[in-house]
Steps between C-alpha positions, in 0.01 A plus 500: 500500500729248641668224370534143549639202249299261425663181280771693466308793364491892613116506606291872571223494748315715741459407880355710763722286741274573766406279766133390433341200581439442139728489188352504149690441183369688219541358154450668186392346192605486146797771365385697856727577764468636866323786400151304395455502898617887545147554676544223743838644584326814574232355642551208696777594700327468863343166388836246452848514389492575163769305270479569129761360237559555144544161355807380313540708189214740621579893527801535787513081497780385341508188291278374241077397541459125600299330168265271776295557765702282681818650505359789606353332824876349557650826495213650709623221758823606495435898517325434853762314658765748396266794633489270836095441515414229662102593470318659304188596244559492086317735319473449109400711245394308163808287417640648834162267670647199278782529645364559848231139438808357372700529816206405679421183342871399532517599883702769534624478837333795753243591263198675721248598253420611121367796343453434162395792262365524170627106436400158438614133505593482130578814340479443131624812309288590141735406211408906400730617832733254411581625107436868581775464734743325260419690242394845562560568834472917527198533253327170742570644794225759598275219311634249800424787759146531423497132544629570824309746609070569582319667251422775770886580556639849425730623255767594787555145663484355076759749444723375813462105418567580158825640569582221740400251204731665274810504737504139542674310191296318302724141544392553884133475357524256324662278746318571758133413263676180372519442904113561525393322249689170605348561861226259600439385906134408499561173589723557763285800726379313759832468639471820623420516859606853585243813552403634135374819385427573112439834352346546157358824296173491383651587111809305535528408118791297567454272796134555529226419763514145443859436580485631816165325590668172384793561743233591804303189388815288541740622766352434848362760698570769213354833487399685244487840393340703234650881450274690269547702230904322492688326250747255464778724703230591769740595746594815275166540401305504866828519720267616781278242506781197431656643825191515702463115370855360565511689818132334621658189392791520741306606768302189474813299568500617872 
C-alpha cells in the first residue's frame, strides 16, 4: 500500500489511483482496518477510485486511536488533502459512518455524497461490549462476532472476522467504543445537503433497522437500503449485493 503522513504520522491506505469520475473514501469502523472493505476493493474497481485508509493506530496506521468522534473527522480532513482530493464520496462503516456524518455535518470541503453502512446518528455501545473488552478480551471476542454477524452467516466468514477481532489490541477497542458511545449528531443532520445512500442488514444486532431508517428519515433526499439475510458487517456478509448497491448508487449521480 502506499504511504502518506498525516499530522505527522506514517498513514497505510489503498488507492486504485485511477482516473474515474468518482472517488470514494472507505472508512472502517471500530478496531477494523482496510480490510473490512476487501470486497469493494475487489469489486468496485470499474465504479470510482477507490481510497481506503487504516486509521491512526489501526493495522499498518501508525499512531494511536483518536478517543472522539471528532478527532477522527479532523484527521479524516487532513488525510484528503495530503492524498490531493479535491472531490469526493465518504463511505462509513459503523463508527467509520460516524465519522463519515461527522465530516459531513462540519462541511468537509469537496464532499460529493455519503454511503453510510450498518450506522446511525448516535451510536451508543452496550456497557456488556464495553467490560468484555476491558476485561476479557480473547474469551469476548467470538461473543462480539456473533454480535456482528446474521444469524444465517457461516462458520468460514465467523472464523475470518474472528481472527481479525483477535489481531487488533484490545486498547484500540476500547478507544475506539469510548468514541461511539460519546457520538451523538441527531440534531445536527439536516445540515447535510449532499446525495445520501444508507445500507442496513435485515439482522444487524448492532446498528439495527431503526438507525438507518432514522438517518433516511432525516437526511434529505436519502435512500435506503435493506440487504437480507446481513448483519451488522453486511459488506462481508452479502459483498455481492453491497456492490451491486453502492455501484447503483453512483450511477445515479450521472
Amino acid at each position: 500500500m502506499p504511504e502518506i503522513f498525516v499530522q505527522g504520522v506514517d498513514v497505510h491506505f489503498q488507492d486504485t489511483v485511477k482516473s474515474m469520475p468518482r472517488t470514494v473514501v472507505f472508512l472502517h469502523g471500530a478496531g477494523g482496518s482496510h480490510h473490512t472493505w476487501r470486497d469493494q476493493w475487489a469489486g468496485l474497481k470499474g465504479a470510482a477510485r477507490l481510497v481506503i485508509p487504516d486509521l491512526p493506530g489501526h493495522a499498518e496506521s501508525m499512531g494511536t486511536p483518536r478517543e472522539k468522534v471528532e478527532e477522527y473527522a479532523a484527521w479524516l480532513a487532513d488525510f484528503v488533502k495530503e492524498v490531493g482530493l479535491s472531490k469526493f464520496l465518504l463511505a462509513g462503516h459503523s463508527m467509520g459512518g460516524g465519522i463519515a456524518l461527522q465530516a459531513a455535518v462540519h462541511g468537509i470541503p469537496g464532499l460529493e455524497g455519503l454511503i453510510l453502512a450498518g450506522t446511525g446518528a448516535k451510536l451508543k455501545v452496550s456497557p456488556v461490549i464495553l467490560d468484555g473488552i476491558a476485561g476479557r478480551f480473547p474469551e469476548f471476542a467470538p461473543e462480539l462476532v456473533e454480535w456482528m454477524m446474521a444469524r444465517s452467516a457461516g462458520p468460514l466468514l465467523r472464523e475470518d472476522v474472528t481472527k481479525d477481532v483477535l489481531s487488533t489490541r484490545p486498547a484500540t477497542f476500547a478507544s475506539d467504543f469510548r468514541a461511539c458511545d460519546a457520538f451523538d449528531v441527531r440534531d445536527r443532520l439536516g445540515r447535510i445537503n449532499v446525495p445520501t445512500l444508507v445500507v442496513v442488514g435485515d439482522d444487524d444486532r448492532l446498528t439495527p433497522l431503526k438507525y438507518a431508517e432514522y438517518l433516511a428519515t432525516n437526511i434529505r433526499g436519502a435512500v435506503l437500503k435493506i440487504l437480507p439475510n446481513a448483519g451488522h458487517i453486511a459488506m462481508l456478509e452479502r459483498p455481492t449485493e453491497m456492490n451491486a448497491v453502492i455501484a447503483s448508487f453512483l450511477q445515479s449521480l450521472g
